[in-house]
Structure formats: C-alpha cells, structure tokens
BAROPA-714056 format. One record per residue (C-alpha): x, y negated, z negated; residue in three letters. Coordinates in steps of 0.5 Angstrom, whole numbers. Layout:
N
SITE    px    py    pz residu
SITE     X     Y     Z    ALA
...
***
This chain:
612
SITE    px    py    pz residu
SITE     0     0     0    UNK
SITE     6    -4    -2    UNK
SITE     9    -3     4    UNK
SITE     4    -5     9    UNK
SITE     2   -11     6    UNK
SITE    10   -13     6    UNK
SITE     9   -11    14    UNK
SITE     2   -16    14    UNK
SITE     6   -21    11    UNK
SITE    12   -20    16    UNK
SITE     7   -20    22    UNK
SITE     3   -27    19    UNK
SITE    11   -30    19    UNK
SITE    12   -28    25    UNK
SITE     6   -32    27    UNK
SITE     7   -37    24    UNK
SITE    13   -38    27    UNK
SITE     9   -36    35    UNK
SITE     3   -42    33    UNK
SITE     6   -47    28    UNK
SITE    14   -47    29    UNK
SITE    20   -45    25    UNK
SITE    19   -50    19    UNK
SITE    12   -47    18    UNK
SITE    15   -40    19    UNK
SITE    21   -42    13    UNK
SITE    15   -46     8    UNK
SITE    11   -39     8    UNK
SITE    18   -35     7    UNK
SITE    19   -40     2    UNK
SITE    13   -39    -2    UNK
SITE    17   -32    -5    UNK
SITE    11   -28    -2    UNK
SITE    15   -23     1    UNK
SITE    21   -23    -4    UNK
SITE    15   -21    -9    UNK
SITE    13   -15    -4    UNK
SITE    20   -13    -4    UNK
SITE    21   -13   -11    UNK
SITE    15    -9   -12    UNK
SITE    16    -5    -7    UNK
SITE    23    -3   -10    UNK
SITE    20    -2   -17    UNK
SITE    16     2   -15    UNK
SITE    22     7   -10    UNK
SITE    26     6   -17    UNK
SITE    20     9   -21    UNK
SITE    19    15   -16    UNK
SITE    27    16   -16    UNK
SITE    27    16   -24    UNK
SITE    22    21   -23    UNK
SITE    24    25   -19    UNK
SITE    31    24   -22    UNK
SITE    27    27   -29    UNK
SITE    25    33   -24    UNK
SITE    31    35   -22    UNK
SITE    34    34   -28    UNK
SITE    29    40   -31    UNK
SITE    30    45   -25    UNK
SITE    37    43   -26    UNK
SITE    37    46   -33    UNK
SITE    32    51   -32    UNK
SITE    35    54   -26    UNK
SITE    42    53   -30    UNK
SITE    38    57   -35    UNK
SITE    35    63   -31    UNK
SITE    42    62   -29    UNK
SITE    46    64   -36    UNK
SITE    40    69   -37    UNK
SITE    41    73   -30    UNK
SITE    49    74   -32    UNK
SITE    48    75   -39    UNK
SITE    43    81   -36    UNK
SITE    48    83   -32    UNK
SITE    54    82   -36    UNK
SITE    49    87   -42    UNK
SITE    48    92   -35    UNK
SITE    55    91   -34    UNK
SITE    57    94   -41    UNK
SITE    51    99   -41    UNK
SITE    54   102   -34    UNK
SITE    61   102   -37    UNK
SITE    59   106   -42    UNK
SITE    54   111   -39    UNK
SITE    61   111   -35    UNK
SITE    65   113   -41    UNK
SITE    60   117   -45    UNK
SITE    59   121   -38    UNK
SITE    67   122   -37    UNK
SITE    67   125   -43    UNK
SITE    61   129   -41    UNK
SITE    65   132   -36    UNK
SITE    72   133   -39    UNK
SITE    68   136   -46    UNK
SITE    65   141   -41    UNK
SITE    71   142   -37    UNK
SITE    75   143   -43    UNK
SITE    70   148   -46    UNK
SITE    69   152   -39    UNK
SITE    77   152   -39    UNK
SITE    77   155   -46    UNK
SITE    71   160   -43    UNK
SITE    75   162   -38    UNK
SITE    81   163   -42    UNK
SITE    75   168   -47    UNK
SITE    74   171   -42    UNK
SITE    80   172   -38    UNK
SITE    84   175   -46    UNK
SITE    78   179   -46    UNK
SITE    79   182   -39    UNK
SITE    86   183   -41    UNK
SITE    84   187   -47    UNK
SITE    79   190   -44    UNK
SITE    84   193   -38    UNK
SITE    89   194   -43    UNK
SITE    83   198   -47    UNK
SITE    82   202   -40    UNK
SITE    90   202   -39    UNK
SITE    91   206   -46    UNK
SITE    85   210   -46    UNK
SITE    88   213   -38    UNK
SITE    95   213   -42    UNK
SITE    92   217   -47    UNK
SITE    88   221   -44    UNK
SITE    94   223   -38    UNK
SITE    99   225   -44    UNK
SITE    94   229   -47    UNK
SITE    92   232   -40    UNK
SITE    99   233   -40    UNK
SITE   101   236   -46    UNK
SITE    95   240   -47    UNK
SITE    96   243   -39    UNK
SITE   103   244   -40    UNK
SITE   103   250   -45    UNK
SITE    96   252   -42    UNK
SITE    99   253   -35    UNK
SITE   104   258   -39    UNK
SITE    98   261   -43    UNK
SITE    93   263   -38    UNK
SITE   100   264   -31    UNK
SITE   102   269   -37    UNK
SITE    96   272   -39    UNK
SITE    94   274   -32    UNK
SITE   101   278   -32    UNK
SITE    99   281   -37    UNK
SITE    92   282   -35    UNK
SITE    95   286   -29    UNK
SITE    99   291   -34    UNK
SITE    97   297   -37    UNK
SITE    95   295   -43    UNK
SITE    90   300   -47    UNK
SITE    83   298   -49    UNK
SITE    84   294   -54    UNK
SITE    89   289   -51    UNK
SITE    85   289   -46    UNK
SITE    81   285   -49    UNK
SITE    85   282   -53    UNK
SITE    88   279   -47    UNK
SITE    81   278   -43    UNK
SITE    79   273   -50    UNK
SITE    85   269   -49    UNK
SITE    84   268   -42    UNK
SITE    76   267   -43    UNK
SITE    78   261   -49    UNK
SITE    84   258   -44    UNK
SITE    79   258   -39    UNK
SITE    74   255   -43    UNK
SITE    78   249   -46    UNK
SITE    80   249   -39    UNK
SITE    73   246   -36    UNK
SITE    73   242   -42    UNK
SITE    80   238   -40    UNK
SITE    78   238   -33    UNK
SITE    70   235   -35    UNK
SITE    74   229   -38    UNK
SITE    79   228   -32    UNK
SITE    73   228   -27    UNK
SITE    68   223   -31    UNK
SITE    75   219   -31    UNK
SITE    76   219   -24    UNK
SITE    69   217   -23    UNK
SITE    69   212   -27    UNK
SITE    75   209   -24    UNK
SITE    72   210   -17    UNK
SITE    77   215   -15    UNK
SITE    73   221   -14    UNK
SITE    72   222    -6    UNK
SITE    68   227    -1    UNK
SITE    73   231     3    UNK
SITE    68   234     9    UNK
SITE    72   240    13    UNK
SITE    68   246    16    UNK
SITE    67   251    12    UNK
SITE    62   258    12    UNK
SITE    57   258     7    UNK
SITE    56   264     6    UNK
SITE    62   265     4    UNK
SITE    62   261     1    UNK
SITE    56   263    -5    UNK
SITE    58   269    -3    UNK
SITE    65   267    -7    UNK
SITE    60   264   -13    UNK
SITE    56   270   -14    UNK
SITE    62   274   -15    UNK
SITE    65   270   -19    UNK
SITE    59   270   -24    UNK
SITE    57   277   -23    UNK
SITE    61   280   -28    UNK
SITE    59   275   -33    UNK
SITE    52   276   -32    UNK
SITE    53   283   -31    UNK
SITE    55   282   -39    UNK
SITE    49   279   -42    UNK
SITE    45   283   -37    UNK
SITE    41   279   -33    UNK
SITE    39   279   -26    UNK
SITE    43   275   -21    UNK
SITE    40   274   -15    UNK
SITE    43   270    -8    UNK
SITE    37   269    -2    UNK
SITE    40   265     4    UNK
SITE    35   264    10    UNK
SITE    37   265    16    UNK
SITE    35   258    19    UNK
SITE    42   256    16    UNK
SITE    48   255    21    UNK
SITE    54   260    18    UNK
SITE    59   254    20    UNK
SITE    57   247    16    UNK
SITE    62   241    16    UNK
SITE    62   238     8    UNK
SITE    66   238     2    UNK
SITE    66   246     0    UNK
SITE    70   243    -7    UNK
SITE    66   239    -9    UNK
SITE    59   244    -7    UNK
SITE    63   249   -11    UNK
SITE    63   245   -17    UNK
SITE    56   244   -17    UNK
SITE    54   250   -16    UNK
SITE    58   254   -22    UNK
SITE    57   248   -27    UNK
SITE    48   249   -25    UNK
SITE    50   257   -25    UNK
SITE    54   257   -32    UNK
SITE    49   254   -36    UNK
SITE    43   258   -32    UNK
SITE    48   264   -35    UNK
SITE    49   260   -41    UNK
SITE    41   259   -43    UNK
SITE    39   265   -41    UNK
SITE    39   271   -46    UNK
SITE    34   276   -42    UNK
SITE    32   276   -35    UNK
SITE    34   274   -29    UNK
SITE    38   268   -24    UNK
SITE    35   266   -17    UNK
SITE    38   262   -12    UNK
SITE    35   261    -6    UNK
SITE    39   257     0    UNK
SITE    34   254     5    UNK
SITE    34   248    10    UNK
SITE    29   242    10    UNK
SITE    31   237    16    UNK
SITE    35   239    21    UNK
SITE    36   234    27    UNK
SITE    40   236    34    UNK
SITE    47   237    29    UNK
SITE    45   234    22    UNK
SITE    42   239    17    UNK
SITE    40   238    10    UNK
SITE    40   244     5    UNK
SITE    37   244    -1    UNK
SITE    40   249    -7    UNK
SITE    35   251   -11    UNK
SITE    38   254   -19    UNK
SITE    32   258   -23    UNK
SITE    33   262   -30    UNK
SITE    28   265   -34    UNK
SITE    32   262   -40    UNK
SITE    31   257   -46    UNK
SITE    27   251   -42    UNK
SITE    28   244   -44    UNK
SITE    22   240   -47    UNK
SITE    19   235   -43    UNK
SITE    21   228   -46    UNK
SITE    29   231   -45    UNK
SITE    30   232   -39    UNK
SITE    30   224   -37    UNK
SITE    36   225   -41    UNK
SITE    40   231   -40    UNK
SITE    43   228   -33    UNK
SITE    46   223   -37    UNK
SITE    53   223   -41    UNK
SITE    55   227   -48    UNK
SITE    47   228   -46    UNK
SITE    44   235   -49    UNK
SITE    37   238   -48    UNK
SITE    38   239   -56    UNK
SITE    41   237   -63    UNK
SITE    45   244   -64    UNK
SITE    45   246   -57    UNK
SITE    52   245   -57    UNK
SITE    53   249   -64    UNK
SITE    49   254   -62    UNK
SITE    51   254   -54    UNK
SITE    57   249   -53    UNK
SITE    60   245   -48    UNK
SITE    61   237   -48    UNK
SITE    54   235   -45    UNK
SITE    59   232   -39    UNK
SITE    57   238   -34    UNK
SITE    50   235   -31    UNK
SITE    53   229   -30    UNK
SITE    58   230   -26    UNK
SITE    54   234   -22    UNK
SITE    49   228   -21    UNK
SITE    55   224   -20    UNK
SITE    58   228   -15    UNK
SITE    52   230   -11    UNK
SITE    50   222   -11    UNK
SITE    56   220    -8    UNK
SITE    55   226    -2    UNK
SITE    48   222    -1    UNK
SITE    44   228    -5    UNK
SITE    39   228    -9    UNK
SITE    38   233   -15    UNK
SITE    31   235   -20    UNK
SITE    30   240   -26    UNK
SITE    22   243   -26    UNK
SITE    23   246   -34    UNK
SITE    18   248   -39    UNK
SITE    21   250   -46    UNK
SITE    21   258   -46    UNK
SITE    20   259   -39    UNK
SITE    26   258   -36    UNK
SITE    29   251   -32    UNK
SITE    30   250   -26    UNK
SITE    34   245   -22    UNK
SITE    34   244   -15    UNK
SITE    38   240   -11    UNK
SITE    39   237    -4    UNK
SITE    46   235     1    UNK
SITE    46   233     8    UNK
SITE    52   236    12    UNK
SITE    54   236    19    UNK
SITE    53   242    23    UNK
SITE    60   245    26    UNK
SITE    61   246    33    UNK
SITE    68   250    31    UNK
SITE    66   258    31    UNK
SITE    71   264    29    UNK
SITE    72   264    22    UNK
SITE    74   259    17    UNK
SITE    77   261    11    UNK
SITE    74   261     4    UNK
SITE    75   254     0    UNK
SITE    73   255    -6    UNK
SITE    80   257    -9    UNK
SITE    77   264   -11    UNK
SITE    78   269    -5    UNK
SITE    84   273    -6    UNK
SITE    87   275    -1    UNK
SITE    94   272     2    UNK
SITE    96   271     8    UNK
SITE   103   273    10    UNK
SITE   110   269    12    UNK
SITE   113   270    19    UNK
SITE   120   270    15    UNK
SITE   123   269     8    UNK
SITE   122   262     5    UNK
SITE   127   258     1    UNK
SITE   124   254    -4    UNK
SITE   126   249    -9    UNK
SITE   123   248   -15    UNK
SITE   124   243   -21    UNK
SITE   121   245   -27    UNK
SITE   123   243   -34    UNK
SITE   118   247   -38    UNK
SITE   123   253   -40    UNK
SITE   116   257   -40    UNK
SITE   113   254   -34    UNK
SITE   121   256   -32    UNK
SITE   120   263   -33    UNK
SITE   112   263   -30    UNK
SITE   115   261   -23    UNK
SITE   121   265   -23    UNK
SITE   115   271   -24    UNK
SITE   111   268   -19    UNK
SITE   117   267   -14    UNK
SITE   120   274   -14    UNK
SITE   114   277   -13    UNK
SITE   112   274    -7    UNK
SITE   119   276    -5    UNK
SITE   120   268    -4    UNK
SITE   128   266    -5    UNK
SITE   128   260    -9    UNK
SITE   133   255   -13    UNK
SITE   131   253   -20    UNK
SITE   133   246   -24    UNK
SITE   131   242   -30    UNK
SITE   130   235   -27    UNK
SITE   130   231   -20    UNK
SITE   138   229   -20    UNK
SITE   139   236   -20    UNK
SITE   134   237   -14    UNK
SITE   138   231   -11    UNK
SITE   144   236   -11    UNK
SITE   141   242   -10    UNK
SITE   138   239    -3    UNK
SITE   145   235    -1    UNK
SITE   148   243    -1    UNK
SITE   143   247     1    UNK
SITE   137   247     6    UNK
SITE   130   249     3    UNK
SITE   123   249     7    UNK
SITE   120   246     1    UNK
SITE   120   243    -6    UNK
SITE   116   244   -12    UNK
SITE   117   238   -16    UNK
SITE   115   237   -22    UNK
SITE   113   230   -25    UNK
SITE   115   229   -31    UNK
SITE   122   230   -33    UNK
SITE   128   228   -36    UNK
SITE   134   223   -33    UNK
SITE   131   222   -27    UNK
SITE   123   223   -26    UNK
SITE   119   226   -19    UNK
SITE   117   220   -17    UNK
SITE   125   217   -17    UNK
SITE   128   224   -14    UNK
SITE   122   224    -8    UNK
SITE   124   216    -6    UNK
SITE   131   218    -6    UNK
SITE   130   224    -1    UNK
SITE   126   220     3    UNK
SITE   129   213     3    UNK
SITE   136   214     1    UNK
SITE   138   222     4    UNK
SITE   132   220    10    UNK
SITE   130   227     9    UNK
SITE   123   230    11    UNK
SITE   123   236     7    UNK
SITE   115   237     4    UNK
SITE   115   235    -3    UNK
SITE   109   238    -7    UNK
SITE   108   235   -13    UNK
SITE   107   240   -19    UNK
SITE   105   237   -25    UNK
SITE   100   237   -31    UNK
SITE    99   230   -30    UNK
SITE    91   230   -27    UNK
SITE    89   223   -28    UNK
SITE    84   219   -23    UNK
SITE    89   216   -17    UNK
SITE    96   221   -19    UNK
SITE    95   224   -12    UNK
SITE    95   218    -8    UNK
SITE   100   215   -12    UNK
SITE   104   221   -11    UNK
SITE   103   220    -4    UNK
SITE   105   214    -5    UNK
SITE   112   216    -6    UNK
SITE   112   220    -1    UNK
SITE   110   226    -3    UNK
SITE   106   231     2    UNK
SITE   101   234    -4    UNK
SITE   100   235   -10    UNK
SITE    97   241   -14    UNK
SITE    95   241   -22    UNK
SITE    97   245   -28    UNK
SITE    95   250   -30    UNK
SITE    96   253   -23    UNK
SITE    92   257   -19    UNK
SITE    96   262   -16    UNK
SITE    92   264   -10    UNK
SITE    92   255    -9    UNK
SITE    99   254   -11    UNK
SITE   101   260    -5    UNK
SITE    97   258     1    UNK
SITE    99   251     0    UNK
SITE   106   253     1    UNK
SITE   104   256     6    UNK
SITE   101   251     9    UNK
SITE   108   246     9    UNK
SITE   112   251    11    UNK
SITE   115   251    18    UNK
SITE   113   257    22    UNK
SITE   117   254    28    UNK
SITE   124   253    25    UNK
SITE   130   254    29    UNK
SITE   131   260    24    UNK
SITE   132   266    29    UNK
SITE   126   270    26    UNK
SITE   121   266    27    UNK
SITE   124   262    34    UNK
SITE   123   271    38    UNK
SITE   115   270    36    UNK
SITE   113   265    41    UNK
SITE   114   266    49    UNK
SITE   108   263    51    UNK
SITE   107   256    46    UNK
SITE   112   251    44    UNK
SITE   112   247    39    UNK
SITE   119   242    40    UNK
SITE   113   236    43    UNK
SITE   108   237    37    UNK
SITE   115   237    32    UNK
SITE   116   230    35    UNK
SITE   110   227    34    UNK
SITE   108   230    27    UNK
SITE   115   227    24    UNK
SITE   115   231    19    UNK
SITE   108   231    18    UNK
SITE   106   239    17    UNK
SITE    98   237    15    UNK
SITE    98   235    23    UNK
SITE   102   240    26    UNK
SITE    97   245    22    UNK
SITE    92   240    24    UNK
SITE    93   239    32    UNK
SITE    94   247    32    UNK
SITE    87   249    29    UNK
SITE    85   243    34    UNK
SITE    88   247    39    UNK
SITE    85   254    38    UNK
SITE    78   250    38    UNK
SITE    78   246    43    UNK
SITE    81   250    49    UNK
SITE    77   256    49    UNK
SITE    71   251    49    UNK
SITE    74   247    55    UNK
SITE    75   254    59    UNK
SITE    69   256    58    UNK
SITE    66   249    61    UNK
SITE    70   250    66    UNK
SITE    67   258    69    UNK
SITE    61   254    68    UNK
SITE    62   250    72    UNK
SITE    67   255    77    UNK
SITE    60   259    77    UNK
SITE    55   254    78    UNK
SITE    60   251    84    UNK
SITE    59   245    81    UNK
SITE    67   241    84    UNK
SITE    66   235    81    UNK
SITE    66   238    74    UNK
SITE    71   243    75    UNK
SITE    76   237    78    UNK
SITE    73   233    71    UNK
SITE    75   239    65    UNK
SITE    81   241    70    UNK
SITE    84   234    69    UNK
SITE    82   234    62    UNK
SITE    87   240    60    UNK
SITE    93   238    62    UNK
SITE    92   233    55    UNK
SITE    90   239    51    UNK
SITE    95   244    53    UNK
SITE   101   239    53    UNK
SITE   101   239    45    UNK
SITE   103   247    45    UNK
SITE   108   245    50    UNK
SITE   105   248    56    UNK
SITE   104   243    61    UNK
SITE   109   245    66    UNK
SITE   108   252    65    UNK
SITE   100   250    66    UNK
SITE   100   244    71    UNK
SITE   102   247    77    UNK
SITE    95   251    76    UNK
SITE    92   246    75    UNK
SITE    93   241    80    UNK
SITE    92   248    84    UNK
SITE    85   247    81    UNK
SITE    84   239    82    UNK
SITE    86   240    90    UNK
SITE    82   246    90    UNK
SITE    75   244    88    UNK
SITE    76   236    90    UNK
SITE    79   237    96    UNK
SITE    78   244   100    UNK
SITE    72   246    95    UNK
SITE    74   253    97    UNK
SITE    71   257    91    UNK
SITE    74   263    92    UNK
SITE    81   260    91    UNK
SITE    79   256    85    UNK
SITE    77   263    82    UNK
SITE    83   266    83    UNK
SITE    87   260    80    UNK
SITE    82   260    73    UNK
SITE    84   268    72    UNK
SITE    90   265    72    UNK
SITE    90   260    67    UNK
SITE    85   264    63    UNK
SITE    90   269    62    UNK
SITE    95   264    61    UNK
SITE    91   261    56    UNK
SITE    90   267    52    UNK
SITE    96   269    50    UNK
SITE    98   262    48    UNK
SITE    92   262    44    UNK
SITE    94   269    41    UNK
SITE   101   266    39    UNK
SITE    98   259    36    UNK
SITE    92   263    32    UNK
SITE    99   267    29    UNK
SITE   101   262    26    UNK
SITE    94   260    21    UNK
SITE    94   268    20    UNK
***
C-alpha cells in the first residue's frame, strides 16, 4: 500500500512537473511528502526484516538442535554398534575356543578309544599266539599219537584230548573271527567248488558225533542244484558246521535234517536255501530276536549245562550277510528248532572235477619229484612237529631258529619253499621276507606259519612279501596241499623237466615273475577254456559255419600261446583260418581239426598232470 501511494506521488510530480514547470514540481517534492512515504516505506521492510530475522534466528537454532539431537543418536547407534561388534566378536571367539576344546575332547577320546582298540587287538594277537603255540604242538602230536597202536583206554584218553583241544580251538577261533568282522577284514573269496562234495564232507565230518548221541542225520539235496557252483566254499562250511554242531549240540533224541534246494534260478545265477532242522530242546518265542546277537543264548544256564560262548550264531548271520543272504530260526520249546538260510552263488561253467575246499578231504596229492623245504620255527615242540610231518611226506627240509639263520640258509642253498615263521628271536619273519626280496632279489615262495591269526595278518604278511599264510595250529592235509600249491612242478631239475613233451611253460614262468598262484591259476584256465573252444570249434566245423571257424581259429592262437605251444599249433591254425575263410574247403579243415584236437589233448593231459 505504501509503496503505491509512493509511485502515486512519484507520478503526481512528474505531472506536476509536465503541467506546471520545475519550481512547482520542487514546492510538492519539498512538502516532504514522498520522504515520509519513503521513511514508512523503509520502517515497514526494516519490520519485516526484523521479523523475518526472528524467524530465521529460530529455524536456525531449531535446525542446530535437531542437529545436535541426529549426532547425539547417531554417535549412541555408534557406540551401540561397537558394542554388539564387541560382544558379537567374543561370541564368536568364545564359540570357537570351545569348538576347538571340543575338537581336542573328541580328538584325545578317539585316540583313546584307537588306542583302546589297539591294545584290545595286541591283547588278543598275544593270546591268540601264546594259546596257539602249544596247541599246535598239542593237537599235531595227539594226532600222531591217535595213529599209533594205542589199547583201548588211551585211545580214549587220547580222543578226550584232541576233543577238548578241539573244543578250546573253536573258541579262539569264535574270538578272532568276531575280531576280524569287526574291523571290517573279514572277506568272501567266490571260486568254484562241488557242492555236493562239499556236504558230503560236512556229513561226514558229523556222522560220528551224531553216531555218539545216537541221532539220525540225514542230507537230501534236490536234483535241481547245479554240481559246480562258484562262492565262497570256506565260508558255506562254516555256517553250515556252526548250524549242525548246535543241532548236534541240543538234540538229545531224534534226528537231524538237512535239506538243500534252489529257490530262484536265472540264466547263471542261483539261490539256495539250506535248511537245518532238529528235534532238540527248542528256543522260547521272546529268545529268539536275540540269539543272532553276540554273547547271546536261548537261556541263562545254556552255556553251563551245554557250553559254547554264544558268539556262533552271530558270526554265522555276519557271514551269510556279507554274502547278501538271509538266515531265519522257526522254533518251539521241545519241539526242535529249525533254521533256515539263503545264498546266492554263480553257476559255474567250469566242468571236470573240482577239488574239496573245506579242508576236511584226506586225500593227498603227490609231487612229481622230491621238494627241499626250509623251515624257520623257533618253538622247540612246534620243532619236533614239522620234523614228524616232513620226513613222513618224504620232504628234504632244513630247519633254523630265526629269520638271520633263514638268510644263511637260502644264501648257501636252493629250496622250492619256505616256511616262515612270524615271531622269532634276533630277526622276525616280517624283516627276513624283506631281505629276501629286497636286498637277496629272491622269488622263492615264503608262506607265513604263525599263531598270529588276528583280522588283517594275512594282508599284512602279503604285504611284506610273503605269498601265504597259514595259521597255527595247523592242518595237515592244509599245510601239505598248500606246499604243493608254491612249489614248482617245471623247475630246471631234470625229474620234472622229462615229463612234458607237448607244454612248455618257459613263457608262463616269464609272465608270472615268480607269482605261483598265477601259474597255478592261468594252468587251471588252460584245462577249461581250451576244451571249450575246441568243442565250439567242431561245432562250427560240423554246421559249415566258415566265419565262426575262422573267428575260434584266430582266437586259439592267444589260449595256447600261455603253454607254449604257439609255434607248434599256429601253422595248423593259420591252416585252419585259410582254409575255412579263403578256399571254404570242409574237407581240409576237418583234417586240420583232427590234428589240432590230438595235439590239444596230449597238451591237455600234461597240464592236468601238473594239478594231479
């Protein structure tokens, strides 16, 4: 308002001015009209300034308070932050510190607990050992003895002895088998073995025994069984004398049944189920989820009244599981029990007869020519045992007393084998094996001959270059077809050079380096594979069919060349290849089979010569 009444004024002076000339223009200025517009004009902007001065002045301080209020709360989030940094820090330390106390817990407990297991195994391979020992002496003798003219009284005096060492026999060896399960060493070796054979040896190892409680023991197999199955015979054996010993065991009157039959049978894949039935004391209902397990028995004074350690039936279970079997028990208290178990095994397509595995045949074979053994034994009865066992399977032998002496003995003289002992004075089996083979470069077969029988000793003797390892107390018929086994039938020696006209085995001897369980091995190969090829051979010969007799043709020339007879055979079988590819004359190729076949089987009868 001010302001325009100033421009008003302005305006009427400048009229002034235009109507009435300068000095009326000057007597309006003059009136100080316009001065006191200008000097209200100026209070009121210096009103408004102070105003706005007051205004400003408060959102000043007001904005330095919110100010001092957001860094106060931020320097409190600050030291809050820092804080939970801290504590969370400690947190983390705290909770490491105790996860390393924990690791360090559990770390000093696992090595208690492994040196726990450490000393129970050391506990357990000294016992096995020191109760081994003189058992070996005990029983090698008392069957010595047993085969003496003896009167009636000591023979069964005799028969009590060797019954008891049997006896405390199956217990150390119940032990050492839940040892070896435990540590996971315990494994399935499948190889083709007769099952009928087989049981047949089970039956007659129990006959007598059921024979002295008088109790009926009978076998049925079904015909539908295959004769030549490929599995772990060992192990089938064991189960099998573990269910029949207790059926023997609890059965006081009656009979034993064992019935063998297949129950799933595919193109070359069977399953068997053995069934074990008595008609002894029973199991109760509520014992029999139980009696699979360790130390387990159907009742409190079984093992007073009956013995055993309850560890059978679960090494049985163990050992059937690790064959993916299964194995039940149908029982009723004074009615008998029944257990029954299922395997699966391969059917075998190797024909011809397969030797008994069960270690309880009799029979022996016999060496082409006189062996020289070297034996280190320490144990002055163990000593004597060998010595009786030697000289009547007509072996030369040495004997020493520790493994320096073995490294003497073999430095001055050649042997086809040596038996080694584990634990002896001055130098150990384990150190003389390494000097014979790493410092002597000797491939002699070393069989290791201890009482050491603990889960992982035969690995480990392997491991130090040992090719076997049998346990004490020792099985003849065992101990005598396993030096057989690593003894050289094809020696330079002349005696067993003359034998062989048609085989030779210069090449197998260069592939095997030593290695007698592949010669053995590649041999037996040999005796199966060759009759069958021939034999697909006059098949094809008879149904004119030339590519196949060109295809089995080429492929002989590989399966002979291991007995050393390619150069013999390969001009007839190149005959063969030309004949039936080329000219696809039948009539020479027949003539050229006749030959080979001939040829073949006086090769074939040589190599079986050496497994007789």
């Amino acid at each position: 308002m001010l302001v325009n009444k100033k421009i008003e004024f302005n305006q009427q002076v400048i009229d002034t001015f235009n109507e009435t000339g300068k000095y009326a223009a000057e007597r309006l200025i003059n009136a100080n009209g316009g001065k006191r517009l200008t000097d209200s004009i100026f209070d009121v902007v210096e009103d408004v300034d102070s105003s706005r001065q007051v205004s400003l002045s408060q959102i000043i301080d007001s904005v330095d308070n919110s100010g001092t209020a957001a860094q106060n709360r931020g320097l409190i989030l600050a030291v809050v932050a820092c804080v939970f940094c801290i504590v969370a820090f400690w947190y983390i330390v705290n909770q490491s510190m105790q996860q390393q106390r924990l690791i360090y817990i559990l770390d000093a407990s696992e090595k208690k607990v492994k040196e726990a297991a450490h000393i129970k195994e050391q506990f357990l391979a000294n016992m096995s050992h020191e109760i081994r020992t003189p058992m070996n002496a005990m029983l090698g003798f008392t069957n010595i003895l047993h085969r003496t003219n003896l009167d009636a009284a000591q023979k069964q005096y005799v028969e009590n002895i060797q019954a008891a060492g049997e006896k405390l026999l199956a217990i150390v060896n119940d032990i050492l088998d839940l040892s070896k399960i435990e540590a996971g060493m315990m494994r399935i070796e499948p190889a083709p073995f007769n099952i009928r054979g087989l049981l047949h040896s089970v039956e007659t190892m129990f006959y007598e025994k059921a024979k002295q409680k008088q109790l009926h023991l009978n076998f049925v197999i079904e015909d539908g069984i295959p004769d030549i199955l490929e599995g772990d015979a060992v192990r089938l054996t064991q189960v099998l004398v573990n269910l029949l010993g207790n059926a023997i065991k609890f059965t006081l009157s009656g009979e034993i049944n064992v019935s063998v039959k297949p129950v799933a049978l595919t193109d070359n894949k069977i399953n068997i189920q053995f069934a074990i039935k008595d008609t002894g004391i029973g199991i109760a209902k509520e014992k029999q989820q139980t009696i699979f397990e360790r130390f387990q028995q159907a009742e409190a004074d079984t093992t007073r009244r009956y013995g055993g350690t309850g560890l059978g039936l679960s090494i049985a279970k163990q050992i059937i599981d690790l064959q993916n079997g299964t194995i039940k028990v149908n029982s009723e208290p004074g009615q008998g029990t029944e257990f029954i178990f299922e395997l699966p095994y391969v059917i075998s397509k190797e024909t011809g007869e397969i030797a008994r595995q069960d270690g309880t045949g009799t029979g022996r074979k016999k060496l082409l020519y006189k062996a020289n053994l070297l034996i280190a034994e320490d144990n002055p009865m163990n000593q004597q045992l060998m010595k009786h066992l030697m000289h009547s399977w007509h072996f030369d032998f040495d004997m020493v007393s520790n493994g320096k002496e073995v490294i003497d003995a073999v430095q001055r003289k050649s042997y086809d084998i040596v038996l080694m002992d584990i634990q002896m004075p001055d130098m150990d089996g384990y150190t003389a094996t390494g000097v014979l083979r790493n410092e002597l470069h000797l491939n002699i077969p070393v069989v290791a001959m201890t009482a050491h029988a603990m889960a992982g000793e035969k690995e480990k003797c392997i491991r130090f270059g040992m090719n076997d390892y049998i346990s004490k107390p020792i099985n003849e018929t065992d101990l005598y077809n396993l030096i057989l086994r690593y003894i050289d039938f094809n020696s330079n020696k002349t005696g067993a050079k003359k034998n062989y006209s048609i085989i030779d085995l210069d090449y197998l001897h260069e592939l095997a380096k030593g290695n007698k369980n592949f010669e053995m091995e590649m041999i037996r190969q040999f005796i199966v594979q060759v009759p069958a090829e021939i034999h697909s051979l006059k098949t094809a010969i008879d149904q004119k069919d030339f590519p196949a007799v060109t295809s089995i043709a080429h492929g002989l020339k590989s399966s002979v060349s291991f007995m050393g007879l390619a150069l013999k055979l390969e001009p007839v079988l190149r005959q063969i290849e030309e004949n039936a590819s080329i000219h696809n004359d039948i009539n020479r190729v027949q003539q050229n089979f006749e030959q080979l076949q001939q040829f073949c089987s006086e090769a074939l009868s040589e190599a079986r010569l050496l497994l007789a």
